[in-house]
C-alpha positions, 0 to 999 in steps of 0.5 A: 477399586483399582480395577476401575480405574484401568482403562475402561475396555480392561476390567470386562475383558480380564480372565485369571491371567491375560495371555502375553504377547504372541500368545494364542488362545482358542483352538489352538490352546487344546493341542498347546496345553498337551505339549506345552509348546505348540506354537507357529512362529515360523509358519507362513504367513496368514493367507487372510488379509482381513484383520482378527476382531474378538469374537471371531472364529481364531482359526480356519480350517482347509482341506488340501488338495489330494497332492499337497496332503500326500507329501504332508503324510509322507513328511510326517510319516519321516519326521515321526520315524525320527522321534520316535514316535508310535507308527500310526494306523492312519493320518489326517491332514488340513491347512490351518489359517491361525488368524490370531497368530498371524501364521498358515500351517499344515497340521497332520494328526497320527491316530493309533488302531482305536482311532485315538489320536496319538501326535500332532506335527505340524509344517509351514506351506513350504514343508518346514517342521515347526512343531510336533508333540507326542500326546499323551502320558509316557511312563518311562522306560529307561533311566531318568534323565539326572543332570542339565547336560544329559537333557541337553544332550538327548534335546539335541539328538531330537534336533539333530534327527530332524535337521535343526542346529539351534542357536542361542542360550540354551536353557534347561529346566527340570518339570519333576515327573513330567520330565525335562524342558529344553529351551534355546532362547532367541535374542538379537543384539543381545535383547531377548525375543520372549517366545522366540527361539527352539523348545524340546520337551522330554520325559523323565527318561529322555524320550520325545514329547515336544518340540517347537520353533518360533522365529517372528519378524522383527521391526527396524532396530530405532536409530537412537534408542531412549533411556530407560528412564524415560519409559519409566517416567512415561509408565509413572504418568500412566500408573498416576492416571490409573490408579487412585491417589489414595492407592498409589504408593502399593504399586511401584516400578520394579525393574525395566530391561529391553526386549523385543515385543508384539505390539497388543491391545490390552491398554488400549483398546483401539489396537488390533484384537490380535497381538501384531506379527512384527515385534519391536524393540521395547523397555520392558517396565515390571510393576508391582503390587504390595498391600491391598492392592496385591490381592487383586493384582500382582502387577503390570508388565508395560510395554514402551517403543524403545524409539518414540517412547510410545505405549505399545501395550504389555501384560497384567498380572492377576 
């Protein structure tokens, strides 16, 4: 089967879905699947020096001394007033070393009379907000957002209320009951940095759910930059490796576009287990499956260096 003749540490390690690059399981996906975009682009940088290996603990956790947590509190108390968010009976804090992702942040969590926890907002060590969510379901109360631009208006006004202009294409999208996503996309030079940029979630009504900003370094742009052409002959040789003679016409390149991308092992195996910090310019190359082949995978997204044509990993698609 096609599975086998990926490269040998794949098969094992394939969930329904591999996360993509700069995506973060473990504990830090609970808080995530509640908001839908809690993530640390933006924090500090991990205090650790020691890399992340599979199996290891993605996350360590800190107390902070009594003076840094009293300005966390008060921070969150602020910025909760600016959301809107429910007044909290009382407030934890802690320093959260995301090991995976590469980032250091201080996480305060508001519980309500019950002991229920009801936000979650967290902040780089230099007191910037870099996310926050509203937990839990919010039947609205007023009149449903109707149209793109009320939703952009009411995403700006969350922004706005906590100082941030964002910047870039902005984007949104209609989630039915769940309300609105409001996404300002970041690029640079005209090249996408998937999962960089601001996000706003709101409900149907146009109330605070969840915000999030990501910003990671970006590589040196390559002086010269190859053809894509040459990323798709160079994902060709690797398809013809990979996959059985028999099979090879159900998969085929579908289309190759340039991005910014976190280099990650999941074609090679000898790469760090956490995507890295520092994206690089890459081409992008969409694989797709048709036939037998479709039913087991969709398909590939490889990644490929836009300056040296090396391999620096992608996506599969189950």
């Amino acid at each position: 089967m096609f599975l086998s003749q990926l490269p040998a540490h794949l098969p094992a390690r394939l969930p329904a879905r591999l996360p993509r690059p700069g995506r973060r399981p473990g504990t830090i996906l609970l808080v995530t699947v509640a908001a839908g975009l809690l993530v640390t682009g933006l924090a500090g940088p991990a205090a650790g020096s020691d890399p992340y290996v599979a199996g290891q603990a993605a996350t360590r956790i800190a107390r902070l001394p009594a003076g840094l947590a009293g300005a966390a509190i008060g921070r969150a108390a602020r910025t909760g007033r600016a959301l809107g968010l429910p007044e909290a009976a009382r407030r934890t804090v802690e320093r959260v070393e995301d090991r995976r992702g590469h980032a250091t942040f201080d996480e305060v969590t508001d519980f309500d009379a019950k002991g229920r926890p009801t936000a979650i907002l967290r902040y780089a060590p230099d007191g910037r907000l870099v996310a926050a969510v509203h937990l839990g379901w919010h039947e609205g109360r007023g009149q449903a957002l109707a149209a793109d631009a009320d939703a952009i208006r009411a995403a700006l006004n969350v922004l706005q209320a906590n100082g941030i202009e964002p910047v870039g294409q902005v984007v949104p999208r209609k989630r039915g009951a769940n309300g609105w996503s409001v996404n300002w996309e970041r690029a640079v030079d005209g090249v996408p940095v998937p999962g960089d940029g601001v996000r706003v979630q709101l409900w149907a009504d146009g109330s605070f759910h969840g915000l999030s900003l990501a910003e990671h370094p970006l590589a040196d742009r390559p002086a010269i930059v190859v053809e894509s052409s040459v990323a798709e002959t160079a994902v060709a040789r690797l398809l013809d490796r990979w996959i059985p003679a028999a099979g090879r016409g159900e998969v085929r390149i579908d289309g190759t576009a340039l991005a910014w991308v976190a280099p990650n092992d999941t074609f090679e195996a000898a790469r760090p287990d956490a995507p890295e910090e520092v994206r690089r310019l890459a081409w992008v190359v969409r694989v797709r499956s048709i036939g037998a082949f479709a039913e087991v995978l969709r398909g590939l997204e490889v990644a490929i260096d836009a300056g040296d044509g090396s391999l620096l990993g992608g996506d599969v698609l189950r």
